[in-house]
C-alpha positions as CSV (number, residue, x, y, z in Angstrom):
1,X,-8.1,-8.7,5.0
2,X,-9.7,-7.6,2.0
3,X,-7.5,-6.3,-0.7
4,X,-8.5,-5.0,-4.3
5,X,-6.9,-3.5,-7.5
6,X,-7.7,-1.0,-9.7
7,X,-5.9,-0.6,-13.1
8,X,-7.3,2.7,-15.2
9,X,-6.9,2.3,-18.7
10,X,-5.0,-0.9,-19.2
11,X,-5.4,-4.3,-17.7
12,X,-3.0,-5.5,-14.7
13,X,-0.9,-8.2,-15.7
14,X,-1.0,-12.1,-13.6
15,X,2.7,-10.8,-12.2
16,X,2.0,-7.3,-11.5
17,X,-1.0,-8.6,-9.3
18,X,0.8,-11.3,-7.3
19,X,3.9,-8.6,-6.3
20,X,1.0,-6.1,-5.3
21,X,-0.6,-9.2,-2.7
22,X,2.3,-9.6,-1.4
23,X,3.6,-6.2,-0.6
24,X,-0.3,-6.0,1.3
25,X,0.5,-9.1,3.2
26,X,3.7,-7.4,4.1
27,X,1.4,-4.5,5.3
28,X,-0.8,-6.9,7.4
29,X,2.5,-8.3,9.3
30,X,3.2,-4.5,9.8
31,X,0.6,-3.9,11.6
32,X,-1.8,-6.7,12.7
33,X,-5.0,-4.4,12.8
34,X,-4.9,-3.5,8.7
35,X,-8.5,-4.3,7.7
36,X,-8.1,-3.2,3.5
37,X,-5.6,-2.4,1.2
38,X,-6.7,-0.7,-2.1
39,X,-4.5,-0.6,-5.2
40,X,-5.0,2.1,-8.0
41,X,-2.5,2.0,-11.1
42,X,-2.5,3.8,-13.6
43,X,-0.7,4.8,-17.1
44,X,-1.4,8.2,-18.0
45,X,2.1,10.2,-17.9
46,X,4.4,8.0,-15.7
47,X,3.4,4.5,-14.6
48,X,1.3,5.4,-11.0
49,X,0.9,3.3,-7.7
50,X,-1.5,4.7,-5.3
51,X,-1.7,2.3,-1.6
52,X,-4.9,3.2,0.3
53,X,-4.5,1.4,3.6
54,X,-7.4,1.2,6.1
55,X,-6.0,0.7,9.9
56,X,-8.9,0.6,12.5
57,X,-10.1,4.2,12.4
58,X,-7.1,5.3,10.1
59,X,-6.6,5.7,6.3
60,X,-3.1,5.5,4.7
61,X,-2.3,7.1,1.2
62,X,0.9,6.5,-0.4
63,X,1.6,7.3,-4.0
64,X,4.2,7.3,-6.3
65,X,5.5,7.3,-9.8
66,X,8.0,6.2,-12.1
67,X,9.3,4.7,-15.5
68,X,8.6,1.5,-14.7
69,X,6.2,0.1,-12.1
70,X,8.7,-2.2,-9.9
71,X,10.3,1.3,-9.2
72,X,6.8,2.9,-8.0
73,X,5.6,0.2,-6.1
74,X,8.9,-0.2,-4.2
75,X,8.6,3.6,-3.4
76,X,5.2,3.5,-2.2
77,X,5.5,0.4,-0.3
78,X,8.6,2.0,1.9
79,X,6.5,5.4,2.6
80,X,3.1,3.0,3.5
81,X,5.6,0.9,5.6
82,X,6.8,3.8,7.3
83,X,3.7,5.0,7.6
84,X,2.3,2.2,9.3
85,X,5.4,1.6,11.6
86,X,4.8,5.3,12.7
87,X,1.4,4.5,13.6
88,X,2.0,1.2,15.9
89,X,4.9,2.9,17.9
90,X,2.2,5.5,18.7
91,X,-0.5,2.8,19.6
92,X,1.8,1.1,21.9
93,X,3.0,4.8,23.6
94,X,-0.2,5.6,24.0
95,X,-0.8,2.3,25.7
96,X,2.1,2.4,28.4
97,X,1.1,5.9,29.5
């Protein structure tokens, strides 16, 4: 799975990097066809976390933002999560039909 970060205007910190890995390998065990996830943050207004999550033939978007980015990533990681879960219950419908 390929898996890259952006950070506009500021430079992602060693921690901030390792918690976004594994919050894509929790995407990964979602759903096992994830190819990419992409990470933008940014620091303009609010602290920003954007997931871009390629499935197959399908593009996920989640974004959020807070005070602090533990708060955003958490937040974008459930509605990715949800997201993805949506997606594999109507894969395997779609299959038993």
């Amino acid at each position: 799975m390929k898996f890259t970060i952006t950070a506009r205007h500021f430079k992602a910190w060693p921690e901030l990097q390792d918690t976004l890995e594994l919050k894509a390998i929790q995407f990964s065990k979602a759903h096992p066809h994830v190819t990419s996830t992409e990470v933008v943050l940014s620091e303009e207004h609010d602290k920003e976390v954007e997931f871009i999550v390629h499935v197959n033939h399908h593009v996920l978007n989640s974004k959020d933002s807070g005070h602090d980015f533990d708060k955003a990533i958490h937040a974008a990681t459930d509605k990715i999560m949800a997201q993805l879960r949506k997606l594999r219950e109507k894969q395997s419908d779609y299959r038993r039909m």
